[in-house]
N, CA, C and O atoms as a GROMACS GRO file, in nm:
protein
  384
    1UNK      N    1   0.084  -0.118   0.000
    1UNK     CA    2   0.000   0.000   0.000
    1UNK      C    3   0.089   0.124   0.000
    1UNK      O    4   0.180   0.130   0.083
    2UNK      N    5   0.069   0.229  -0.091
    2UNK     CA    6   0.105   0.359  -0.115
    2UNK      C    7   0.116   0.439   0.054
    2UNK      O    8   0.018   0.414   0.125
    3UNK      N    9   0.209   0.514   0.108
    3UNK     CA   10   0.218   0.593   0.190
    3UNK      C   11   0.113   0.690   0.172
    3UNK      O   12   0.033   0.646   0.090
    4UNK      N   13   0.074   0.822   0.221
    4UNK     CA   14   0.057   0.962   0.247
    4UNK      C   15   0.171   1.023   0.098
    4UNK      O   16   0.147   1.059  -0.017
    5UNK      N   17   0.316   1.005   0.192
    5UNK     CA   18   0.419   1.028   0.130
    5UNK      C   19   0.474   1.020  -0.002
    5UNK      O   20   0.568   1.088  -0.044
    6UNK      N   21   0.399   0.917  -0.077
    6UNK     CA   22   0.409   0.838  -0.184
    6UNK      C   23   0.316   0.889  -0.257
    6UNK      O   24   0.342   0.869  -0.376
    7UNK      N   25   0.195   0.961  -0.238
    7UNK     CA   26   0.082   0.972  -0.311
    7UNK      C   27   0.149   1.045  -0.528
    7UNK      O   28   0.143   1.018  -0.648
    8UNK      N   29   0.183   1.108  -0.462
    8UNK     CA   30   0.235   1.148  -0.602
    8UNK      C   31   0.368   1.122  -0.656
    8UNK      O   32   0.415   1.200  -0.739
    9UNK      N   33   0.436   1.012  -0.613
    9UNK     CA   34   0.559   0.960  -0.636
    9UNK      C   35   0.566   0.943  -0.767
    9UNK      O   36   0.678   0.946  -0.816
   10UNK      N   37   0.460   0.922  -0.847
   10UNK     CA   38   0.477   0.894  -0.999
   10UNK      C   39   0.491   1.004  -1.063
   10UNK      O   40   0.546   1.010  -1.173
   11UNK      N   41   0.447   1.091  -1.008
   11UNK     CA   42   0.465   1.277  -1.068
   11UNK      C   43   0.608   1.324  -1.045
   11UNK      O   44   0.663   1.409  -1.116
   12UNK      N   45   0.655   1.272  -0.957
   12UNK     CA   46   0.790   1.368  -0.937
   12UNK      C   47   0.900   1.296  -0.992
   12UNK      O   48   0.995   1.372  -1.012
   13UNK      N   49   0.928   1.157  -1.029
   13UNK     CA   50   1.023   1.042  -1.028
   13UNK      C   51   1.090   1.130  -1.156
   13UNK      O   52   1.041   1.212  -1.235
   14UNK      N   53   1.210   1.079  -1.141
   14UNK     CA   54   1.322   1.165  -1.279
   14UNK      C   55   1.291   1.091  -1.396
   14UNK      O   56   1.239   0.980  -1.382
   15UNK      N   57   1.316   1.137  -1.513
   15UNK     CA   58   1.281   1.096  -1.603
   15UNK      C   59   1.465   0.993  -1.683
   15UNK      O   60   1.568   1.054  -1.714
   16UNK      N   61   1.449   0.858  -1.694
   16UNK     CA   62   1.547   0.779  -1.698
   16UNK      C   63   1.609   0.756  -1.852
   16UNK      O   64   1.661   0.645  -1.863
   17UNK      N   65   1.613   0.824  -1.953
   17UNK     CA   66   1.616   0.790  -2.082
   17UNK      C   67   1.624   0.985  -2.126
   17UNK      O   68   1.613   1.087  -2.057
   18UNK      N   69   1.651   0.958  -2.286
   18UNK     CA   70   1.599   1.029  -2.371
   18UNK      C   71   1.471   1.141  -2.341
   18UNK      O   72   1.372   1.094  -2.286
   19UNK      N   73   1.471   1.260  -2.371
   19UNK     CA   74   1.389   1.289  -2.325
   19UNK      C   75   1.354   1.368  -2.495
   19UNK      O   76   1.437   1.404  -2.577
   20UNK      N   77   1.210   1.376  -2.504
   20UNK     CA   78   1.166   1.370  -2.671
   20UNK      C   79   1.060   1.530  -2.605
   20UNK      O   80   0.962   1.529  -2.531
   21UNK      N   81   1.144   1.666  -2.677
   21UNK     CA   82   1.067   1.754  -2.690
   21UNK      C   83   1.020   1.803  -2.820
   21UNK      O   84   1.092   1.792  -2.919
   22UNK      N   85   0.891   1.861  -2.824
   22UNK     CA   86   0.805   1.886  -2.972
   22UNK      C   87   0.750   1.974  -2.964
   22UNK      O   88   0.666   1.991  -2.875
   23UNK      N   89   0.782   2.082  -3.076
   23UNK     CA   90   0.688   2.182  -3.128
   23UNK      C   91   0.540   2.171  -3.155
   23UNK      O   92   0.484   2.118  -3.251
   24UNK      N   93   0.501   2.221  -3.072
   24UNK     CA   94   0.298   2.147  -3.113
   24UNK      C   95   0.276   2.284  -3.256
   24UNK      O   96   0.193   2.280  -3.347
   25UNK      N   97   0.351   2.362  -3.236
   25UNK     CA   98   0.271   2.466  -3.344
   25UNK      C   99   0.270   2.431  -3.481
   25UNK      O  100   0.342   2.341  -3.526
   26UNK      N  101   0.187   2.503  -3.555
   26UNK     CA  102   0.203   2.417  -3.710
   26UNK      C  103   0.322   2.458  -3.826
   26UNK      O  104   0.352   2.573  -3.859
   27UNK      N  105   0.355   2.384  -3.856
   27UNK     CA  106   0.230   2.286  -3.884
   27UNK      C  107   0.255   2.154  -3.863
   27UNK      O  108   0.245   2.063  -3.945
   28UNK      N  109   0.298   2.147  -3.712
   28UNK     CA  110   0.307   1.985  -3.670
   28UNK      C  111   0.091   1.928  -3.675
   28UNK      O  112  -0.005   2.006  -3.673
   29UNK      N  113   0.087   1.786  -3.682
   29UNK     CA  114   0.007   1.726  -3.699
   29UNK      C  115  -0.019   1.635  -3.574
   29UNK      O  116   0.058   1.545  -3.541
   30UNK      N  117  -0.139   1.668  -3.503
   30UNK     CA  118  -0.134   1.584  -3.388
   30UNK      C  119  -0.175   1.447  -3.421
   30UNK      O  120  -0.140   1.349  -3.356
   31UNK      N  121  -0.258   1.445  -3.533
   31UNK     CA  122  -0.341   1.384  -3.531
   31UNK      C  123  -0.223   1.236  -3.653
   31UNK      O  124  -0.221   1.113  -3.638
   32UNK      N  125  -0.163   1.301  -3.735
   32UNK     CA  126   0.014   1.240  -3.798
   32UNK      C  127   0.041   1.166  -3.688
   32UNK      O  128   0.045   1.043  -3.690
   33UNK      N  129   0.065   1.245  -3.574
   33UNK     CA  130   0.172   1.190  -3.472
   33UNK      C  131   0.124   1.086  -3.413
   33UNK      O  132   0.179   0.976  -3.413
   34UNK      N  133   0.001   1.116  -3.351
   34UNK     CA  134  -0.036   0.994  -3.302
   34UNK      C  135  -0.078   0.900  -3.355
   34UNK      O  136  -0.117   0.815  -3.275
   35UNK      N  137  -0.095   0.859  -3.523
   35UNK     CA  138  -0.137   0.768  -3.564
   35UNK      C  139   0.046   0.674  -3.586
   35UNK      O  140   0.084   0.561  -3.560
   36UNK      N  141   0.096   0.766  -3.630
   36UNK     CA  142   0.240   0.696  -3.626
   36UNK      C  143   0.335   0.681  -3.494
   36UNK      O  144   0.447   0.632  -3.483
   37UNK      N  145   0.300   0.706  -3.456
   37UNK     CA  146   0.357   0.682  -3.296
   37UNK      C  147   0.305   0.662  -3.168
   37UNK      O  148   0.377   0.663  -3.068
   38UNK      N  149   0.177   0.643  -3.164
   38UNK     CA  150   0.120   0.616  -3.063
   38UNK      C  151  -0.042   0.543  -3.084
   38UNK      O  152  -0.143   0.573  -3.021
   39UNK      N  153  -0.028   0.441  -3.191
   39UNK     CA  154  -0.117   0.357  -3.230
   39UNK      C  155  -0.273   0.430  -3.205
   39UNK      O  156  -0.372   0.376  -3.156
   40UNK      N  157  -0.262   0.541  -3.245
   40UNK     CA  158  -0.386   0.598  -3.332
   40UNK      C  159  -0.516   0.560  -3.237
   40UNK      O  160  -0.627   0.535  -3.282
   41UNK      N  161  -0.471   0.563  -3.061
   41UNK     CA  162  -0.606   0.535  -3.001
   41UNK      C  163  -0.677   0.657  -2.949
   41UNK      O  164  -0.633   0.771  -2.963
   42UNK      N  165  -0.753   0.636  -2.908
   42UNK     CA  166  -0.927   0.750  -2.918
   42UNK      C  167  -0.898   0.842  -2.792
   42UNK      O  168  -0.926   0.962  -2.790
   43UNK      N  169  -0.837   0.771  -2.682
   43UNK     CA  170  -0.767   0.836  -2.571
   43UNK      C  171  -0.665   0.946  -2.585
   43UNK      O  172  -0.629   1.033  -2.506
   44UNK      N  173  -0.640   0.924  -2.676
   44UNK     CA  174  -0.441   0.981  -2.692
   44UNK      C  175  -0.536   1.124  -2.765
   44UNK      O  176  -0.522   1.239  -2.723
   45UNK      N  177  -0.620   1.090  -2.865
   45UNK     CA  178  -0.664   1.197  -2.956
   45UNK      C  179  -0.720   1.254  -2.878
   45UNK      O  180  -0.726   1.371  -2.916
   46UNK      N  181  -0.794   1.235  -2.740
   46UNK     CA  182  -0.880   1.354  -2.677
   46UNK      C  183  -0.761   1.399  -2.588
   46UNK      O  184  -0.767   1.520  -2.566
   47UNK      N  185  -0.692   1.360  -2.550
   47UNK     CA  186  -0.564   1.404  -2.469
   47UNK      C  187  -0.491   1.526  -2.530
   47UNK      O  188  -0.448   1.616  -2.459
   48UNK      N  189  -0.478   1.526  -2.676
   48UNK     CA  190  -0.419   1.566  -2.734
   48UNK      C  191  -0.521   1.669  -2.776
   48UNK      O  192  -0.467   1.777  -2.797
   49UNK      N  193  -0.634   1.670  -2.793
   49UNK     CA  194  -0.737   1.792  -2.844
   49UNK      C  195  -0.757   1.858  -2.712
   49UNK      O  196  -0.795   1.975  -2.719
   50UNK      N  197  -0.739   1.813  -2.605
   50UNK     CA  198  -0.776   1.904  -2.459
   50UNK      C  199  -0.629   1.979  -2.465
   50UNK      O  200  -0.625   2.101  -2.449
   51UNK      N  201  -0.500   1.901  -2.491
   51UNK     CA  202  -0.378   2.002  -2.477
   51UNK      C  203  -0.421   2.110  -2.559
   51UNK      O  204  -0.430   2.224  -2.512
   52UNK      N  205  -0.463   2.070  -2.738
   52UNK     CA  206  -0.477   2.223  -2.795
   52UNK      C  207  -0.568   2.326  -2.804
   52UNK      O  208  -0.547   2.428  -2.870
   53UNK      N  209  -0.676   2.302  -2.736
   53UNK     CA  210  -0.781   2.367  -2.647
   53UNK      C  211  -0.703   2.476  -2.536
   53UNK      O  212  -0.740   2.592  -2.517
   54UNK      N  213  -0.595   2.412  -2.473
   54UNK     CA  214  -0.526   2.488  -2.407
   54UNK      C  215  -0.423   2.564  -2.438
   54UNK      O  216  -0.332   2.605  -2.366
   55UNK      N  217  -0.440   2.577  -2.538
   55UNK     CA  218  -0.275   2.640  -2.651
   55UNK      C  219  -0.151   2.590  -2.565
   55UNK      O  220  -0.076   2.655  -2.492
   56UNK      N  221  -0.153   2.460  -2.596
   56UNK     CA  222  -0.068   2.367  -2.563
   56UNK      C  223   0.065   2.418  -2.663
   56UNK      O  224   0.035   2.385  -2.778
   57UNK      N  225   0.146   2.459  -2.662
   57UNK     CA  226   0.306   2.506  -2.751
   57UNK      C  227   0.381   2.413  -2.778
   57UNK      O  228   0.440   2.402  -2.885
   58UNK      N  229   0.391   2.316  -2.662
   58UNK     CA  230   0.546   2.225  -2.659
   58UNK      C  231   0.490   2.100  -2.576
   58UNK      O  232   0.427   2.116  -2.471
   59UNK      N  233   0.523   1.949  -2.641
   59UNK     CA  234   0.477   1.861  -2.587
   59UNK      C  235   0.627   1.800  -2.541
   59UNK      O  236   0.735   1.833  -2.590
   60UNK      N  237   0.602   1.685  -2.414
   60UNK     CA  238   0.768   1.612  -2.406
   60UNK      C  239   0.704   1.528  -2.385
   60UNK      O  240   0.586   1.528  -2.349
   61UNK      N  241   0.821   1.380  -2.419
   61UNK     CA  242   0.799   1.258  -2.394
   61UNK      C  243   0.906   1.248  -2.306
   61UNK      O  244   1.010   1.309  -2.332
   62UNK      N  245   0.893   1.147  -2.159
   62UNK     CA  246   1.001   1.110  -2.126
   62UNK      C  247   0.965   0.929  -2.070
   62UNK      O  248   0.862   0.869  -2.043
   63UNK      N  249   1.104   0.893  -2.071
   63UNK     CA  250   1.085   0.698  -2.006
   63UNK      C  251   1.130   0.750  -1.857
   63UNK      O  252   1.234   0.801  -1.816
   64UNK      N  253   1.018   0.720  -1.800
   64UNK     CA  254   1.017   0.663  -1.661
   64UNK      C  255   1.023   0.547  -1.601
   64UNK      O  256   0.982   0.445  -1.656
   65UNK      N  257   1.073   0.547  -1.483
   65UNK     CA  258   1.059   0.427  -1.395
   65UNK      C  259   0.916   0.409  -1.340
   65UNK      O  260   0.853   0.515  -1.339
   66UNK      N  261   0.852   0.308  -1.297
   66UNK     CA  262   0.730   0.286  -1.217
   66UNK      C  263   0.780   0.337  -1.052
   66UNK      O  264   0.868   0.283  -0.986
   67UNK      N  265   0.708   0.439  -1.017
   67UNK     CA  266   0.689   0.480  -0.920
   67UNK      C  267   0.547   0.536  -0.851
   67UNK      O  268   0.476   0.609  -0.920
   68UNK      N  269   0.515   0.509  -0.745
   68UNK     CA  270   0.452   0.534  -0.646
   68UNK      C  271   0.302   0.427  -0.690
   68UNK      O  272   0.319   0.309  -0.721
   69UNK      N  273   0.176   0.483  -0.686
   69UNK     CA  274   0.065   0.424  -0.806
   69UNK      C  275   0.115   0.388  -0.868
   69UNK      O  276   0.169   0.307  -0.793
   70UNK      N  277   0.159   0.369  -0.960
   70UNK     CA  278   0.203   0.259  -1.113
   70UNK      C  279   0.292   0.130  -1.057
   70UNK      O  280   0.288   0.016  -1.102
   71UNK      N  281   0.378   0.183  -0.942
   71UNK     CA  282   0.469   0.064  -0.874
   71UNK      C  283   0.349  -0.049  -0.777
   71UNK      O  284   0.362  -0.171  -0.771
   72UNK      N  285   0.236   0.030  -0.710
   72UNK     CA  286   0.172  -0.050  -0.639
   72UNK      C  287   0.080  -0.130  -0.745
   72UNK      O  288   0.055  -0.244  -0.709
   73UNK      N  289   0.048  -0.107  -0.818
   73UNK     CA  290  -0.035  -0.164  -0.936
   73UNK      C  291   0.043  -0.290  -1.015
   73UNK      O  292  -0.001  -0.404  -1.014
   74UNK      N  293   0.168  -0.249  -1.084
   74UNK     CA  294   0.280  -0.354  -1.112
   74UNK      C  295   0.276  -0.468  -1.030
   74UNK      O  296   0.258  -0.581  -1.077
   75UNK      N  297   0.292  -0.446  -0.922
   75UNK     CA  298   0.287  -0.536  -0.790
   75UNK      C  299   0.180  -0.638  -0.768
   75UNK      O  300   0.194  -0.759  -0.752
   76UNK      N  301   0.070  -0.566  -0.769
   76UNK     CA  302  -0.039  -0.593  -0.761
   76UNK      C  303  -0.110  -0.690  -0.907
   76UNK      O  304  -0.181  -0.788  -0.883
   77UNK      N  305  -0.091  -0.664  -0.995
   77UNK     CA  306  -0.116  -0.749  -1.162
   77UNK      C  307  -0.038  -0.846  -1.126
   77UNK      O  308  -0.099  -0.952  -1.120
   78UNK      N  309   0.162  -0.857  -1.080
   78UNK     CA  310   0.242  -0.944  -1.089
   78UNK      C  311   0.174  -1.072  -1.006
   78UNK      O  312   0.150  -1.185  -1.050
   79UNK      N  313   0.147  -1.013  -0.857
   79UNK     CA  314   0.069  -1.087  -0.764
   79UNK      C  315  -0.049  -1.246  -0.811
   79UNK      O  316  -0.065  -1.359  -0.766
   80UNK      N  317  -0.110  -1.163  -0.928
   80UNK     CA  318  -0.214  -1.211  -0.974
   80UNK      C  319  -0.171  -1.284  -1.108
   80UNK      O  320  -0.208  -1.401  -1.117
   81UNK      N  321  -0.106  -1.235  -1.201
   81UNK     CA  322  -0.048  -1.286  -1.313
   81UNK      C  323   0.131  -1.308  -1.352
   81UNK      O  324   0.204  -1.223  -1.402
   82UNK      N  325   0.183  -1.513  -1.293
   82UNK     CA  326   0.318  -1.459  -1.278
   82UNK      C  327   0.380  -1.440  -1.426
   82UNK      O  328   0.503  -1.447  -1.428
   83UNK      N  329   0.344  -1.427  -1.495
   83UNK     CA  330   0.379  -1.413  -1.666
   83UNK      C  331   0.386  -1.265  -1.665
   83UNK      O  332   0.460  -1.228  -1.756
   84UNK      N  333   0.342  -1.175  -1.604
   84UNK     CA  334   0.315  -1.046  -1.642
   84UNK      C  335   0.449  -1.002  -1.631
   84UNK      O  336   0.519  -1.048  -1.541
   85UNK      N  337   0.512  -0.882  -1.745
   85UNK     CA  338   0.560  -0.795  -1.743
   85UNK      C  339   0.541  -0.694  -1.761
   85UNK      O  340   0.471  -0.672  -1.860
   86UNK      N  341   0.580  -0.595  -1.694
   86UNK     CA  342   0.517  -0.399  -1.767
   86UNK      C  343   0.610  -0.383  -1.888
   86UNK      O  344   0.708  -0.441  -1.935
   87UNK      N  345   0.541  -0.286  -1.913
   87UNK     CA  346   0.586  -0.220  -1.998
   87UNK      C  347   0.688  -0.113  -2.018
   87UNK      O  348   0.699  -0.074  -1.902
   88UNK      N  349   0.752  -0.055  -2.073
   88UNK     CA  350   0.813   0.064  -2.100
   88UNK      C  351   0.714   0.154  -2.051
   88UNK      O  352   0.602   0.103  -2.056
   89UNK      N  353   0.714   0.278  -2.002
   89UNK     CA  354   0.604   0.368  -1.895
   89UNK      C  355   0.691   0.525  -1.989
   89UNK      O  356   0.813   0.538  -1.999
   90UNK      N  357   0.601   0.610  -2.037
   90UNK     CA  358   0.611   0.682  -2.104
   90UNK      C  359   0.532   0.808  -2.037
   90UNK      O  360   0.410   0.797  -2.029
   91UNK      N  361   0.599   0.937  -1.986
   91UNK     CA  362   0.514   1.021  -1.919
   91UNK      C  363   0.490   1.191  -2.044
   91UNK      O  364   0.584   1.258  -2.086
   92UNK      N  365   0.374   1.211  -2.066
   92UNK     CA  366   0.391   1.331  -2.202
   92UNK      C  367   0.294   1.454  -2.061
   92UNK      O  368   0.199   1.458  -1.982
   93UNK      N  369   0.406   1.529  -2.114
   93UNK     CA  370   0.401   1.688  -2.033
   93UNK      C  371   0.313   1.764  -2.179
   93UNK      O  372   0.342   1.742  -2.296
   94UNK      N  373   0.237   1.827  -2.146
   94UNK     CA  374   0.181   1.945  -2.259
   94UNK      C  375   0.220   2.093  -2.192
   94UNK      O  376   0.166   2.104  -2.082
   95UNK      N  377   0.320   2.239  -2.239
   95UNK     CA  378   0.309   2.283  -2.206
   95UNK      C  379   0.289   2.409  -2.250
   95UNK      O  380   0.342   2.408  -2.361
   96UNK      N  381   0.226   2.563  -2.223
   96UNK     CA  382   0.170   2.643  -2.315
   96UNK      C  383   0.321   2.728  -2.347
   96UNK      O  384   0.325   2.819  -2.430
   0.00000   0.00000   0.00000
């Protein structure tokens, strides 16, 4: 179980890799991007229409570690399924 302390551990954790920054202005293509890089799901596209609703400027990708929530959850699937592995964990900042 998650601490008090822990509650937002997944928000703050450093980012472990490459870190992928992007011009949202045009004439980048959100709608390009996410079909080629982020398997074109229905989630990602409203994610991505609420960033430019917000005159979203600059998007980042970074690889994270599982921390705080995402670590108790890992745990928790492994518990239940011993075949399971995670995934690569990908955190995208939108910023104006």
């Amino acid at each position: 179980m998650i601490s008090p302390n822990d509650m937002d551990a997944h928000r703050r954790i450093s980012c472990n890799g490459d870190l992928v920054i992007l011009d949202l202005t045009q004439p980048f293509s959100s709608f390009d991007f996410i079909e080629a890089n982020l398997g074109g799901l229905p989630s990602v596209r409203r994610i991505f229409s609420l960033a430019r609703s917000f005159d979203a400027q600059t998007f980042i990708i970074e690889n994270i570690s599982a921390a705080g929530h995402i670590e108790d959850e890992n745990s928790e699937i492994s518990s239940l399924y011993s075949d399971y592995k995670p995934g690569d964990l990908k955190r995208f900042s939108f910023l104006e």
